[in-house]
C-alpha positions as CSV (number, residue, x, y, z in Angstrom):
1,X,121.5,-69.4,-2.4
2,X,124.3,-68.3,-5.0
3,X,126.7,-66.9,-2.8
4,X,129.2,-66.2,-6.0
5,X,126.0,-64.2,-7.4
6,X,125.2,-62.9,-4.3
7,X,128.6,-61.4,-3.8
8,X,129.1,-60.0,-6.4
9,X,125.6,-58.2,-6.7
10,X,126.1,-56.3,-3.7
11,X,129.9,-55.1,-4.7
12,X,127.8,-54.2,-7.6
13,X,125.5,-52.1,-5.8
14,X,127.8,-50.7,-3.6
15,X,130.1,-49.6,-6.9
16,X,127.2,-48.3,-8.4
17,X,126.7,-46.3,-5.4
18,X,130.4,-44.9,-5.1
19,X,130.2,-43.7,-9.1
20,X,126.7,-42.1,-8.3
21,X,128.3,-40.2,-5.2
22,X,131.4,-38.8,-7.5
23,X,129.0,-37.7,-10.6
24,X,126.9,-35.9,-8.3
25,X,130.0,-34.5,-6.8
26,X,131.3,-33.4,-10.8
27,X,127.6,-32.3,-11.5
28,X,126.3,-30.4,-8.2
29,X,129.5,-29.7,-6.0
30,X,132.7,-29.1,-7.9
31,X,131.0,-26.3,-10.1
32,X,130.5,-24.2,-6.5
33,X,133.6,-23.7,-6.0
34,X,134.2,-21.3,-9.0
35,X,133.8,-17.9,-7.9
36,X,136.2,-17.6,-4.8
37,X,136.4,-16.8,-2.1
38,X,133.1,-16.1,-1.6
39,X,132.0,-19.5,-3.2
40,X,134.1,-21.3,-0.8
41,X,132.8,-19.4,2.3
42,X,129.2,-20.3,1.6
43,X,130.5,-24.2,0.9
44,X,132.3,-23.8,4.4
45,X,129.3,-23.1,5.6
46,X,127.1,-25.6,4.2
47,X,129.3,-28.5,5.4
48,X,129.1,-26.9,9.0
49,X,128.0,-30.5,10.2
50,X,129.1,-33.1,7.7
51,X,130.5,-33.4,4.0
52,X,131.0,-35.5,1.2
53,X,133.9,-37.2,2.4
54,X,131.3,-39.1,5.4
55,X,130.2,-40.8,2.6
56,X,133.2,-41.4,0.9
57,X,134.9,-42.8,4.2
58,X,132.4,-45.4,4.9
59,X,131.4,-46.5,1.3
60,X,135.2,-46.7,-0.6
61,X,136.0,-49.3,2.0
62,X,132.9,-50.8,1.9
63,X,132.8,-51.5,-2.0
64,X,137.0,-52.4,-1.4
65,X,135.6,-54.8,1.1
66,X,132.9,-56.4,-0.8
67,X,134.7,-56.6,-4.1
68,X,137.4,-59.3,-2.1
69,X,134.7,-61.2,-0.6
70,X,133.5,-61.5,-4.4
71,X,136.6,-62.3,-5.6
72,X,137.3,-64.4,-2.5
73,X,133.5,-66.8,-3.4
74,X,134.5,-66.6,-7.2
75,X,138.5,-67.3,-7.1
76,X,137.9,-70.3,-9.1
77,X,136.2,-69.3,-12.0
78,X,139.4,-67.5,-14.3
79,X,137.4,-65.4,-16.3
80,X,135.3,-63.8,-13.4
81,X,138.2,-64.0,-10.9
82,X,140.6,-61.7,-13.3
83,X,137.3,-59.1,-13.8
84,X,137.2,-59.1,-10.2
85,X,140.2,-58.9,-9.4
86,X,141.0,-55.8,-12.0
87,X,137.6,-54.1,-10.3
88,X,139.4,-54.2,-6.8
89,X,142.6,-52.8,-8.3
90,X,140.6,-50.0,-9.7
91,X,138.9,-49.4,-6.4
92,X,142.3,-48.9,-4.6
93,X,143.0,-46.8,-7.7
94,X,140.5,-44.4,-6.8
95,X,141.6,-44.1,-3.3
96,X,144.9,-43.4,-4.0
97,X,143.9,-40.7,-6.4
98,X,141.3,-39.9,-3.8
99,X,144.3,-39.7,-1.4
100,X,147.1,-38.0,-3.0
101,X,145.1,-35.5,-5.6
102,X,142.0,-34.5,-3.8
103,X,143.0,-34.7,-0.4
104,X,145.6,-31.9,-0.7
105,X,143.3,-29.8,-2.8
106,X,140.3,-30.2,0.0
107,X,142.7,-28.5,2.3
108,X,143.1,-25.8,0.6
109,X,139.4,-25.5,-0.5
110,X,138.1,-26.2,2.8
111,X,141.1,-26.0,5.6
112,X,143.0,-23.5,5.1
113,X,142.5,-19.4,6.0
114,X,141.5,-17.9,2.6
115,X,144.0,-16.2,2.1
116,X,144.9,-17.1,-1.5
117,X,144.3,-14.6,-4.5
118,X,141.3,-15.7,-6.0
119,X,142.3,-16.9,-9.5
120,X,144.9,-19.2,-6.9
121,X,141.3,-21.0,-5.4
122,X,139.6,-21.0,-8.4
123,X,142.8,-22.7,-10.3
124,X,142.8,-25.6,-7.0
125,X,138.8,-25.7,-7.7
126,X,139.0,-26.5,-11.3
127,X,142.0,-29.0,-10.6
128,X,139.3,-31.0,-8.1
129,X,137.1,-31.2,-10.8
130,X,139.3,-32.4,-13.8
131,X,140.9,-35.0,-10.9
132,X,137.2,-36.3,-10.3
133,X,136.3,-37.2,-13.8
134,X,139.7,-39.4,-13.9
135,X,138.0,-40.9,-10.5
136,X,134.6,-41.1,-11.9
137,X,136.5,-42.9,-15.3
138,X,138.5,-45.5,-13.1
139,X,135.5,-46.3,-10.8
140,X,133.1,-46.6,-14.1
141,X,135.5,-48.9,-15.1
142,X,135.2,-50.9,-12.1
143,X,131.6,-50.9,-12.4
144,X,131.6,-52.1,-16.2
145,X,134.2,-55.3,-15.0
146,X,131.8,-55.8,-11.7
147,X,128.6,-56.2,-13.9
148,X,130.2,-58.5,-17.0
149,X,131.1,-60.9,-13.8
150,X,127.9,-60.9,-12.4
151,X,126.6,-61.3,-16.2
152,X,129.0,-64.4,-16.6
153,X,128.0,-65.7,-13.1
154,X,123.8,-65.3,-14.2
155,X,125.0,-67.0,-17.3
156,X,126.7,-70.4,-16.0
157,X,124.7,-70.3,-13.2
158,X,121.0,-70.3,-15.1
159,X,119.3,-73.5,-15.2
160,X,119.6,-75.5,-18.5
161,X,116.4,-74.4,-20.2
162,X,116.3,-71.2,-18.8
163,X,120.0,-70.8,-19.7
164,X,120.9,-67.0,-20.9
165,X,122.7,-67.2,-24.7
């Protein structure tokens, strides 16, 4: 078994995941919370038993976690190691924004009384959405690097006759 190839397929998959779960987020979610309060009442509501962010918790470390053990089986290899490497830097990107921009904005969408005027929630709201296409673009990114080093590892990897061009 490859383990560089290995590696670095499932860091694949598990990016791939993490950018499906913020488009979905930009496409279904972030459009519901125009229209507050009343928009935010019925999202308080529909996360009575779990959110987004369940996901987010347990897959953001994951990919974090599998993009070093990829970088970790394909150190050697310059060209793959640096694609790596800048995919793992984009992951911990995306936290941080994840951390300082969204966090702060969830509280106020989903913590605090709603007491704000309206045109105040719906400001925050639009400001969630605008900071999650800058996450989707970083972890797209990260994707893009992740899948030219599994590419590159395919490629040198291939057996001579079968070898891709």
């Amino acid at each position: 078994m490859n383990l560089r190839l290995v590696s670095v397929a499932i860091a694949l998959v598990a990016s791939a995941m993490l950018l499906g779960a913020g488009v979905y987020e930009s496409v279904v979610v972030a459009p519901n919370f125009q229209g507050a309060p009343a928009s935010l009442e019925h999202a308080r509501g529909f996360y009575h038993a779990t959110n987004p962010g369940m996901f987010f918790r347990v897959i953001s470390p994951a990919v974090q976690l599998f993009l070093l053990v990829a970088l970790l089986w394909n150190w050697r290899r310059p060209g793959t190691r640096w694609r790596l490497a800048g995919a793992l830097a984009l992951a911990i990107l995306a936290d941080v924004i994840t951390f300082r921009f969204h966090y702060p904005r969830n509280a106020i969408l989903f913590g605090t009384p709603l007491t704000n005027s309206p045109a105040d929630l719906d400001r925050v709201g639009a400001e969630w959405a605008t900071g999650n296409y800058v996450r989707i673009a970083v972890v797209l990114i990260m994707v893009v690097l992740v899948m030219a080093s599994l590419i590159r590892i395919a490629r040198d990897t291939a057996p001579g006759e079968h070898r891709l061009s």
